[in-house]
BAMI-851068 format. One record per residue (C-alpha): residue in one letter; x, y, z. Coordinates in nm, 4 decimals, padded with zeros to 6 digits. Layout:
(A, (X, Y, Z))
...
//
This chain:
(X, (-01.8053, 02.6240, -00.1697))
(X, (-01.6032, 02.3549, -00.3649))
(X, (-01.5637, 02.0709, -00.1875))
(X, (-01.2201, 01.9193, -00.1015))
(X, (-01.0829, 01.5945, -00.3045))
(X, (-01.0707, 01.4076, -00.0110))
(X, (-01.4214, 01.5003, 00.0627))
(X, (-01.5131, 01.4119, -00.2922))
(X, (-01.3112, 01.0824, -00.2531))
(X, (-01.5336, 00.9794, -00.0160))
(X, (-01.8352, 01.0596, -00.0928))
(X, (-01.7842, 00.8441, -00.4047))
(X, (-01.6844, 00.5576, -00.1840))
(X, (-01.9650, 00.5682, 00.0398))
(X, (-02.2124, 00.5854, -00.2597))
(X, (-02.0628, 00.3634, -00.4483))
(X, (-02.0550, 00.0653, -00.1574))
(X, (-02.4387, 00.1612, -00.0747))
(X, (-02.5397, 00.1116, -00.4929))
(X, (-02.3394, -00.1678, -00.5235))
(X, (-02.4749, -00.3586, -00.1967))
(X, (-02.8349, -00.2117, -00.3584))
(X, (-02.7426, -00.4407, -00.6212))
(X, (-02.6425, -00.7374, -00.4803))
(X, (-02.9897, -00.7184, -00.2821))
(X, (-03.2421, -00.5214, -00.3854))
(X, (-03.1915, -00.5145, -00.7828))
(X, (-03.0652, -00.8603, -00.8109))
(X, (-03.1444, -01.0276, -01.1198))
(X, (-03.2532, -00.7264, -01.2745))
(X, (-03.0196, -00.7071, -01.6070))
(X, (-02.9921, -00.3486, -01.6045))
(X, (-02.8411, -00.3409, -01.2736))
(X, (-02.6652, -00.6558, -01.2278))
(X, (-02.5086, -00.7239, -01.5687))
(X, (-02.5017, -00.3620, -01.7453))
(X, (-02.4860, -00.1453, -01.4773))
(X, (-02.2266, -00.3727, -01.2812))
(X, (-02.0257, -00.4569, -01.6034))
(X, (-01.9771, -00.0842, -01.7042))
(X, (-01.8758, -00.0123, -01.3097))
(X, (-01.6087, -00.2618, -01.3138))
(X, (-01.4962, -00.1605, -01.6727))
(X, (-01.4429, 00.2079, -01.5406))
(X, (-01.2752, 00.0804, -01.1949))
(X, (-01.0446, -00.0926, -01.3916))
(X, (-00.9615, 00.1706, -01.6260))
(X, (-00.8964, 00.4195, -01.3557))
(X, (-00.6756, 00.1403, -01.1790))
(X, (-00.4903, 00.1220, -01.4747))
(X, (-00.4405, 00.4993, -01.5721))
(X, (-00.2978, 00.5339, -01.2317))
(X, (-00.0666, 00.2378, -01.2830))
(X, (00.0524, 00.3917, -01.6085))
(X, (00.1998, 00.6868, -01.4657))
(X, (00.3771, 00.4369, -01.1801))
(X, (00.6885, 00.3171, -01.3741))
(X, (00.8318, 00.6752, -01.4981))
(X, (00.6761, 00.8740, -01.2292))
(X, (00.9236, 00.5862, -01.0110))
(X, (01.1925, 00.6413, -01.2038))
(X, (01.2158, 01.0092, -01.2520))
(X, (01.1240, 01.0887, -00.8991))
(X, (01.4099, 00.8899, -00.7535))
(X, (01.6762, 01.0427, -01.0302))
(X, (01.5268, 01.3919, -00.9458))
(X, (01.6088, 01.2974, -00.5836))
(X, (01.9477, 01.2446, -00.6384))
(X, (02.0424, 01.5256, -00.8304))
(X, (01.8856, 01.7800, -00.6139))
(X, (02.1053, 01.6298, -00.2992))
(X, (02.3567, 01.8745, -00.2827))
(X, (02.6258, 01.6611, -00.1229))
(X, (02.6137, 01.2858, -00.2768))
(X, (02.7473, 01.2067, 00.0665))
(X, (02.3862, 01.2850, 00.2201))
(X, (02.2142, 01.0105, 00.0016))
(X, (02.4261, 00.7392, 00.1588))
(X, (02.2838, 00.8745, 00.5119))
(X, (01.9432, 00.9545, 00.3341))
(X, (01.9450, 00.6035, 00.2175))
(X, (02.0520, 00.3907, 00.5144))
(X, (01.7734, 00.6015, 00.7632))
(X, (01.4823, 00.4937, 00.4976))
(X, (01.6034, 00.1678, 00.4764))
(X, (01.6282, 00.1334, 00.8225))
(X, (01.3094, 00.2752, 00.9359))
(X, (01.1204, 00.0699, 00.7149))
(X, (01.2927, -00.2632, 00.7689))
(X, (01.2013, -00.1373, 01.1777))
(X, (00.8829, -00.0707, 01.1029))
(X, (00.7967, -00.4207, 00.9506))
(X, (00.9350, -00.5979, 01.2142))
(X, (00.7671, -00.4324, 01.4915))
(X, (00.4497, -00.4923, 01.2767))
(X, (00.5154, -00.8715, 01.2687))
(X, (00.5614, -00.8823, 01.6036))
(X, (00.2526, -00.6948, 01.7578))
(X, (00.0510, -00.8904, 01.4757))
(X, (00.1834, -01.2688, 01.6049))
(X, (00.1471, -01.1425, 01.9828))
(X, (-00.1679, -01.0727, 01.9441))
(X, (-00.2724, -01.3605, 01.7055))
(X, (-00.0820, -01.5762, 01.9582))
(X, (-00.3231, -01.4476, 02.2579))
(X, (-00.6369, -01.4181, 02.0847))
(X, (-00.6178, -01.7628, 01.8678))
(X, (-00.8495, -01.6534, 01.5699))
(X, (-01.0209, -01.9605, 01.4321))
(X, (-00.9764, -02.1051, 01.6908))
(X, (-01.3105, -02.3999, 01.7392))
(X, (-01.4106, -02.2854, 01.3685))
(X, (-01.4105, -02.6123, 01.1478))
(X, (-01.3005, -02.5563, 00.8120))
(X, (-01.1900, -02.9172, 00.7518))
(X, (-01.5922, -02.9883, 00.6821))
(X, (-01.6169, -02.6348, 00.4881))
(X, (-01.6390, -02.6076, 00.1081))
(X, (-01.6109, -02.2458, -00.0326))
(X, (-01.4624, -02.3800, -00.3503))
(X, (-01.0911, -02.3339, -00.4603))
(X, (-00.8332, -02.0564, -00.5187))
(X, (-00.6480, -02.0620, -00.7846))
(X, (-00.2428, -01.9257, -00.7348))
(X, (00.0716, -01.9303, -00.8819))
(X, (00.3804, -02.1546, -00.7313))
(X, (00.5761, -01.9351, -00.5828))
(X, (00.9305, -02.0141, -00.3574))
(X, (00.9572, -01.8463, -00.0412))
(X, (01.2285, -01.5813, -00.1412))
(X, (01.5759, -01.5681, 00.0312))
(X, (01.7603, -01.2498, 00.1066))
(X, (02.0308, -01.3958, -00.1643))
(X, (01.7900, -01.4192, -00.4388))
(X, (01.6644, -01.0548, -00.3940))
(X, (01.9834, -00.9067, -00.3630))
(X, (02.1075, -01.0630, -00.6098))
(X, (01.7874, -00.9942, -00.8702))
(X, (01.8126, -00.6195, -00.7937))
(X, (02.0856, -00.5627, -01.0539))
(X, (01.8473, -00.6323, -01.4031))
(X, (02.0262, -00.7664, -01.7007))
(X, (01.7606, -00.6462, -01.9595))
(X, (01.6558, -00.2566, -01.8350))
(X, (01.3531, -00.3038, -02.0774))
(X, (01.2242, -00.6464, -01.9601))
(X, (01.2509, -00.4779, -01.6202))
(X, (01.0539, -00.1364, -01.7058))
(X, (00.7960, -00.3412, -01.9085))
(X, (00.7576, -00.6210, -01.5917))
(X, (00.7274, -00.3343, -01.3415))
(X, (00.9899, -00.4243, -01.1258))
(X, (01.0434, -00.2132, -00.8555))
(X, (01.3368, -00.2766, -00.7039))
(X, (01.5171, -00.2997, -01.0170))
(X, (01.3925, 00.0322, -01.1646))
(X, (01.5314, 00.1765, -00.8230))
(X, (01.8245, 00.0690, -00.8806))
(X, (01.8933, 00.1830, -01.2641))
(X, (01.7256, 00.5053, -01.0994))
(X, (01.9491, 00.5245, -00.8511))
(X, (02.2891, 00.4818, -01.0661))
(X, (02.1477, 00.7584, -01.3177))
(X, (02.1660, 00.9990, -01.0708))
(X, (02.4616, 00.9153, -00.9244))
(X, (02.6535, 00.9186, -01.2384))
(X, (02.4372, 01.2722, -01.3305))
(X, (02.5768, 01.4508, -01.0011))
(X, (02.9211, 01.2870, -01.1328))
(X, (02.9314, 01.4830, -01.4283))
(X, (02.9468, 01.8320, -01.1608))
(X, (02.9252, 02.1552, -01.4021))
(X, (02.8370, 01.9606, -01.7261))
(X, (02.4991, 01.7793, -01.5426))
(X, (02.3039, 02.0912, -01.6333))
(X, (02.1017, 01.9389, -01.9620))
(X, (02.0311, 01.6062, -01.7842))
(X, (01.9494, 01.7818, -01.4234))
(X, (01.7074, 02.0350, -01.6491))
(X, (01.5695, 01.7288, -01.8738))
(X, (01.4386, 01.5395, -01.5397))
(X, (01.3284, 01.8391, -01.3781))
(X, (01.1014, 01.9230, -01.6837))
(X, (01.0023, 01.5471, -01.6945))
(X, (00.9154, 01.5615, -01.3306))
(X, (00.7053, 01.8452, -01.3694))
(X, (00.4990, 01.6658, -01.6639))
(X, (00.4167, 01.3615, -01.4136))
(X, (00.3287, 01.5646, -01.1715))
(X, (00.0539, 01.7550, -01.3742))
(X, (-00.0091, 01.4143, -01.5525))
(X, (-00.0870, 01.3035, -01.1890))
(X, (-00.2859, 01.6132, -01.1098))
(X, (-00.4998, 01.5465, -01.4247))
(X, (-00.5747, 01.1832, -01.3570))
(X, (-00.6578, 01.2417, -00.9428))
(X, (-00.9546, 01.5049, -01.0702))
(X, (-01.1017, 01.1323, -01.2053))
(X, (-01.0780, 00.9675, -00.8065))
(X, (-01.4374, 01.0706, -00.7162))
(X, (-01.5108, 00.8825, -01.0100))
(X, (-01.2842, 00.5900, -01.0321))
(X, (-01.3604, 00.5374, -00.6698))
(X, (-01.7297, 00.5523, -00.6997))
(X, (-01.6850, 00.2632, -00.9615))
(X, (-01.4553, 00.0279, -00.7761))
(X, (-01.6662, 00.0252, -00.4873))
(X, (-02.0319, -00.0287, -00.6724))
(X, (-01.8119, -00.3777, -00.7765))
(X, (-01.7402, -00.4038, -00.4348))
(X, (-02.0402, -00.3667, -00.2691))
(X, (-02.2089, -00.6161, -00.5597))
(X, (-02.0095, -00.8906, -00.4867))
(X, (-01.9249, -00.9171, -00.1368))
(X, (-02.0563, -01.2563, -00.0126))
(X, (-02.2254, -01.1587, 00.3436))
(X, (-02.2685, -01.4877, 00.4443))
(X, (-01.9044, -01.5682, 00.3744))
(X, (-01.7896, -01.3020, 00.5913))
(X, (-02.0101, -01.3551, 00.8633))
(X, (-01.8984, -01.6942, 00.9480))
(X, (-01.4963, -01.5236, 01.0045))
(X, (-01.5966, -01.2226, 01.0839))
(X, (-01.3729, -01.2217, 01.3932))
(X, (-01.0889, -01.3160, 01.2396))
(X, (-01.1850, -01.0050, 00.9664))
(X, (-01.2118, -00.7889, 01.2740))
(X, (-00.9162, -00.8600, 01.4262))
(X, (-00.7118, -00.7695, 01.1176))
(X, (-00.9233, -00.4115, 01.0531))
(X, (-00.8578, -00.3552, 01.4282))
(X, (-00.4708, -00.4074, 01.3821))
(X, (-00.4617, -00.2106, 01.0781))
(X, (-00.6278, 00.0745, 01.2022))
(X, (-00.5095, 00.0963, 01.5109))
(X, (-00.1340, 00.1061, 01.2882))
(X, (-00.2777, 00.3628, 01.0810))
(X, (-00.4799, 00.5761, 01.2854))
(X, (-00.2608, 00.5865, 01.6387))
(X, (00.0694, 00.4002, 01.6126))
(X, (00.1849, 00.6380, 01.2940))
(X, (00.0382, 00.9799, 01.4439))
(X, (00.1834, 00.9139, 01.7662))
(X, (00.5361, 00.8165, 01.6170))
(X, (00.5510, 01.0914, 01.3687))
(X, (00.4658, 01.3121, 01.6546))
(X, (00.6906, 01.1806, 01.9409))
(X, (00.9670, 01.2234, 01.6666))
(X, (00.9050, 01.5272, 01.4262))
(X, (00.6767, 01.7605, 01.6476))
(X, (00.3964, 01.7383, 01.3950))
(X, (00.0785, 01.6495, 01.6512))
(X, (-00.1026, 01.3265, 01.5498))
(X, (-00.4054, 01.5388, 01.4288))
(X, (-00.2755, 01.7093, 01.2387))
(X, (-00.0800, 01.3997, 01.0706))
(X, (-00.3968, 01.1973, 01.0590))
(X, (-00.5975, 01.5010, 00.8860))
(X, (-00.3382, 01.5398, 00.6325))
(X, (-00.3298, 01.1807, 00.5529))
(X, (-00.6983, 01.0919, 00.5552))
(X, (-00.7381, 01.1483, 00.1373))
(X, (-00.4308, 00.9594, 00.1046))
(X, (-00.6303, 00.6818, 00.3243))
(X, (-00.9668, 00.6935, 00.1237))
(X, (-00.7935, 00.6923, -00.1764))
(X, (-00.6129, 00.3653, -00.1004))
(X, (-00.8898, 00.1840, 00.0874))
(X, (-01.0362, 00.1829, -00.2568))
(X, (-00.7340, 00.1217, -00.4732))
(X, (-00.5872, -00.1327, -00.2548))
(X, (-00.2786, -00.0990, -00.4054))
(X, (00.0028, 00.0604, -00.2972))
(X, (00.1898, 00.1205, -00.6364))
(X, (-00.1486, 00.2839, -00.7675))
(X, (-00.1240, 00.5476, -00.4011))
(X, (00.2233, 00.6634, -00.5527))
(X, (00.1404, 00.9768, -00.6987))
(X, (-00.1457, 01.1028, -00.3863))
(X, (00.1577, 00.9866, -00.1240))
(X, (00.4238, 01.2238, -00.3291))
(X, (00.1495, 01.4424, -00.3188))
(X, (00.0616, 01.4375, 00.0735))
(X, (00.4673, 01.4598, 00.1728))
(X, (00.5360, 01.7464, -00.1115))
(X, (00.2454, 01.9861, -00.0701))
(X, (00.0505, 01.8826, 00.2513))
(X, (00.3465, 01.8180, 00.5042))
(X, (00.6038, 02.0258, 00.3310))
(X, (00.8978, 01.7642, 00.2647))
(X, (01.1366, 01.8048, 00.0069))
(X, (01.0906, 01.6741, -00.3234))
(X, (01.4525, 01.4755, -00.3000))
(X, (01.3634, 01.3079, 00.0416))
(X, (01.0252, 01.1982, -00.1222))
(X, (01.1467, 01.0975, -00.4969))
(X, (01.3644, 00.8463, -00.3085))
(X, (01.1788, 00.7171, -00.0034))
(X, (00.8136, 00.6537, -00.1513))
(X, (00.8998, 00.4614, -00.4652))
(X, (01.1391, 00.2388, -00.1742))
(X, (00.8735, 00.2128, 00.0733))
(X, (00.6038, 00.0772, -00.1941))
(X, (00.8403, -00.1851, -00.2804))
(X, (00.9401, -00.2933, 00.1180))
(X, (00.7521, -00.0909, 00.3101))
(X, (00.5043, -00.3887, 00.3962))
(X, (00.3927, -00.3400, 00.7576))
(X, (00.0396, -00.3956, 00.6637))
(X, (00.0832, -00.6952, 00.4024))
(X, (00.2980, -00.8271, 00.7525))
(X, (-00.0394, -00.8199, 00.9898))
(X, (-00.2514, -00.9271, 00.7452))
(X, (-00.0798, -01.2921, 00.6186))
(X, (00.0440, -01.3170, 00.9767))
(X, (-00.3084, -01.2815, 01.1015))
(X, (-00.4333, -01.5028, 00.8152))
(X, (-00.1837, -01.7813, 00.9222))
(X, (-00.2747, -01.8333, 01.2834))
(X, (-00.6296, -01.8222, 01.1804))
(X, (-00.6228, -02.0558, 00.9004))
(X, (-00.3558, -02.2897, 01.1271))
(X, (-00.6259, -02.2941, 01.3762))
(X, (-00.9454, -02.3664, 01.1979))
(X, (-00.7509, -02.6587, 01.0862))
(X, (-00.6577, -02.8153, 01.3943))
(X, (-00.3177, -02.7431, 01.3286))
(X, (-00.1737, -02.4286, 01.5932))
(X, (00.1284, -02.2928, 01.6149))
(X, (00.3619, -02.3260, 01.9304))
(X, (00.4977, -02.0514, 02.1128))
(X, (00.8195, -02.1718, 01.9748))
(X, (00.7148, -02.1912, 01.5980))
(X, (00.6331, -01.7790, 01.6299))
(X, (01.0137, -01.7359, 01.5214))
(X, (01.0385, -01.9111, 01.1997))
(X, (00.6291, -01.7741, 01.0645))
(X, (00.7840, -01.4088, 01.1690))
(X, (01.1029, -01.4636, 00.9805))
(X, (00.8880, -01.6407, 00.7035))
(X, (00.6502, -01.3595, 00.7292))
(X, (00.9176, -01.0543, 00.6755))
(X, (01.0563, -01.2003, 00.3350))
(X, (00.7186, -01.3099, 00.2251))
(X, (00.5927, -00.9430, 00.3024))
(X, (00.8685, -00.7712, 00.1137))
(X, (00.8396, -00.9944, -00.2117))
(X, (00.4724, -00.9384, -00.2156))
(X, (00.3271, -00.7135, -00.4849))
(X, (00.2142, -00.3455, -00.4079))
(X, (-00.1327, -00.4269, -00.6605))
(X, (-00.4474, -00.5548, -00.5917))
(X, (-00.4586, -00.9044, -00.4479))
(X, (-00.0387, -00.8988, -00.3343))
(X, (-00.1336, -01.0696, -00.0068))
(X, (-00.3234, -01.3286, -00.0810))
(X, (-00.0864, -01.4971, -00.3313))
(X, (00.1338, -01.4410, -00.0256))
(X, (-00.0768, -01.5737, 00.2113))
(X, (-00.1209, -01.8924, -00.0588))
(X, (00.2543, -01.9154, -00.0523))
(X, (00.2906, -01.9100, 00.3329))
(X, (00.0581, -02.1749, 00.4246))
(X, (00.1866, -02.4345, 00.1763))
(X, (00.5749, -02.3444, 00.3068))
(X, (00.4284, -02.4431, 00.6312))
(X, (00.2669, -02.7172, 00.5713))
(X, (-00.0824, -02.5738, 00.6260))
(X, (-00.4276, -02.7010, 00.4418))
(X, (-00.4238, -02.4809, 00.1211))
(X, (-00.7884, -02.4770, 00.1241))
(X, (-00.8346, -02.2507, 00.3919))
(X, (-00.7332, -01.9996, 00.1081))
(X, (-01.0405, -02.0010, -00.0241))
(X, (-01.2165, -01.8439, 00.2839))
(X, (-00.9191, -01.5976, 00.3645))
(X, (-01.0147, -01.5040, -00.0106))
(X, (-01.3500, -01.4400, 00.0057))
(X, (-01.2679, -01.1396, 00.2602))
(X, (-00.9665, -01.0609, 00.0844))
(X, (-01.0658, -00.7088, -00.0752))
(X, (-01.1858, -00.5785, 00.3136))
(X, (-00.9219, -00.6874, 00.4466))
(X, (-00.6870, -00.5808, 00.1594))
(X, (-00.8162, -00.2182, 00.1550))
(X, (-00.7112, -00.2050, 00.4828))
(X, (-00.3337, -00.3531, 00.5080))
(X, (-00.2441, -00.0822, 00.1431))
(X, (-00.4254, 00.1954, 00.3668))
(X, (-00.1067, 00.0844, 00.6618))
(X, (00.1570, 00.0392, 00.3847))
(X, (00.1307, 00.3747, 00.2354))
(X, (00.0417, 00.5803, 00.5676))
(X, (00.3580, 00.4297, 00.7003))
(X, (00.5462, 00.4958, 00.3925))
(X, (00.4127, 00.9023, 00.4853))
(X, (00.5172, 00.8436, 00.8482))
(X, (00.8730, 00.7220, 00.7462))
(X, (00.9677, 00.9693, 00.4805))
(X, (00.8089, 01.2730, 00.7431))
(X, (01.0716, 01.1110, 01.0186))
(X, (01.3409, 01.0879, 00.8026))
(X, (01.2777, 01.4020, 00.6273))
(X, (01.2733, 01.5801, 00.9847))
(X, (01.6029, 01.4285, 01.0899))
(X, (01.7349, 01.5340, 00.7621))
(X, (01.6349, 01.9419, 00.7742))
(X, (01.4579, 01.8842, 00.4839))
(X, (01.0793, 01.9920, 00.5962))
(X, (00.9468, 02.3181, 00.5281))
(X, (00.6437, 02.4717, 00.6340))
(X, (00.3579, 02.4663, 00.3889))
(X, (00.1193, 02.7896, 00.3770))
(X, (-00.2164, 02.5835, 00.4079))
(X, (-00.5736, 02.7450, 00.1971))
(X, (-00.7247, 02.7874, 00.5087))
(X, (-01.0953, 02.7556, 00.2951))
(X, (-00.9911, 02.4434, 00.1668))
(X, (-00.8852, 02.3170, 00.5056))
(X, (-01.2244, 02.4040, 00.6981))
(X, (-01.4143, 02.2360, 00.4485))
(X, (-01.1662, 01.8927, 00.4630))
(X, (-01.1784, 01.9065, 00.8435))
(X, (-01.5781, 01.9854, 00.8689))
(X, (-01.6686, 01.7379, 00.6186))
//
């Protein structure tokens, strides 16, 4: 019997972790392992990485055009809009404040002296804490190009966003365009369906560079404060979701969390939310049964400021790098890092690496020791793997609430041979 993708998925994560930590110290300094067979596994991680980011920007655009025109009263995308919005701007905040709560009470760092530690530096780019102002106000591009070339989301929503409106405006002469992006919808989504065939493969390469360069020692010596933010995380992803979508929709947290879990492996290797795109369309489409409009709009949104999981992670990463410096927060300082937190966690980017240039950011707006960044770093990638796995489960959760409020979930005939062998394996 043919195994499911998700199976596949992670089977090619597992092995690729256990070759990769073969490598690091078994075969080390053999060059056939560590330099050929290590180059050529990063080479092809990358690649896949970037075919997946390839289909990103049009699959963004077209998706959230299709969206629109298939509304059938532009009144409902108003509604549509303002409930996604809403739930996601709700779910950040609630994220920030469990994370600081429980930083708060358990103190992470706390007696670890990184004053006397050298790990080296990190290397980031100068970035202002962004103001609601500035993002409004950079949402509306003045070079459509520059912004489809750059990658920016929240401008290509937008541009997406006034195409369909002024599509549905046209009323009986729309047909053409409607029947263009329908067409060009279909291509991504078999363009998608060609390049996920490659996960088992892509996967199996990103995490034999993984497992090869993952400094134990490094990660033993915070390996509570590591814990702590993989506890967080999956307690977001693998009960807090579930139970919401079910207290809300009906669907039971099972059968939410079975439905999810390639989504999951997929972007606990990725770790990037932009590159889970295409499998979350996928999950809400053909796994949970929403529509296609509620989708196109709310996924491309969500991986832009959806950001519960960037939100633990640098809020984690703050109290413990605050602490191993001597320097802890007050009870009455938890309202400012939370505020700083939520506008650092919606600027940061859905790609590999988004929250550690934010955490960078965050402890030089605070006045923190910069070089705890180079310890937060070396754990980055676990911990990264982790917070994309609660950003795009939680873009899933939102879209499935929103979709359910909305009438706009239909049943989906499962293959019931395809589902034994995803639950048994």
């Amino acid at each position: 019997m043919d195994k499911s993708l998700s199976s596949r998925i992670f089977l090619g994560l597992f092995a690729g972790l256990l070759l990769g930590t073969a490598i690091q110290y078994i075969f080390n300094g053999i060059t056939l392992f560590d330099t050929y067979l290590l180059g050529l596994a990063e080479n092809a991680g990358t690649m896949f990485v970037s075919l997946i980011k390839l289909l990103v920007v049009p699959l963004v655009y077209i998706s959230i055009v299709c969206g629109i025109v298939e509304l059938k009263d532009i009144r409902s995308f108003g509604r549509l809009g303002g409930k996604t919005f809403g739930l996601y701007l709700l779910n950040t905040i609630i994220a920030i404040v469990a994370a600081l709560t429980v930083a708060y009470l358990v103190q992470p760092g706390a007696g670890v002296d990184l004053a006397n530690t050298v790990a080296g530096s990190v290397a980031i780019t100068a970035t202002e804490t962004p103001d609601i102002a500035s993002l409004v106000v950079n949402i509306v591009p003045s070079n459509p190009v520059q912004a489809f070339a750059e990658g920016d989301m929240l401008q290509i929503i937008f541009m997406a966003i006034l195409t369909g409106i002024a599509i549905q405006a046209l009323d009986s002469r729309s047909g053409p365009a409607v029947r263009t992006f329908k067409v060009a919808n279909e291509i991504m989504m078999k363009l998608i369906g060609l390049v996920m065939s490659l996960a088992p493969y892509g996967v199996f390469a990103l995490m034999i560079h993984l497992g090869a360069t993952l400094d134990a020692q490094t990660l033993m010596s915070v390996a509570s404060y590591v814990a702590l933010v993989v506890v967080m995380l999956a307690f977001w992803i693998f009960i807090f979701y579930p139970m919401m979508v079910q207290l809300t929709t009906g669907i039971s947290a099972r059968e939410f969390s079975r439905k999810t879990r390639e989504q999951v492996l997929f972007s606990l290797s990725t770790a990037s939310s932009n590159a889970t795109i295409p499998v979350t369309m996928r999950t809400l489409t053909d796994k949970i049964g929403v529509s296609k409009s509620v989708a196109g709009f709310g996924v491309p949104l969500g991986a832009t400021m959806n950001m519960s999981g960037v939100s633990i992670y640098i809020a984690i990463a703050t109290v413990f790098c605050a602490n191993a410096f001597g320097q802890p927060f007050a009870l009455s300082d938890m309202l400012t890092l939370g505020f700083t937190v939520l506008l650092l966690s919606i600027g940061a980017g859905g790609v590999p690496g988004g929250g550690i240039v934010m955490v960078g950011v965050l402890l030089h707006q605070l006045g923190i020791p910069p070089e705890g960044l180079a310890i937060v770093a070396a754990v980055d990638r676990i911990n990264d793997m982790f917070c994309t796995s609660s950003n795009v489960v939680g873009d899933t959760a939102v879209n499935t609430i929103v979709a359910k409020s909305e009438g706009e979930i239909q049943p989906v005939v499962e293959d019931k041979a395809a589902t034994t062998a995803e639950v048994t394996s």
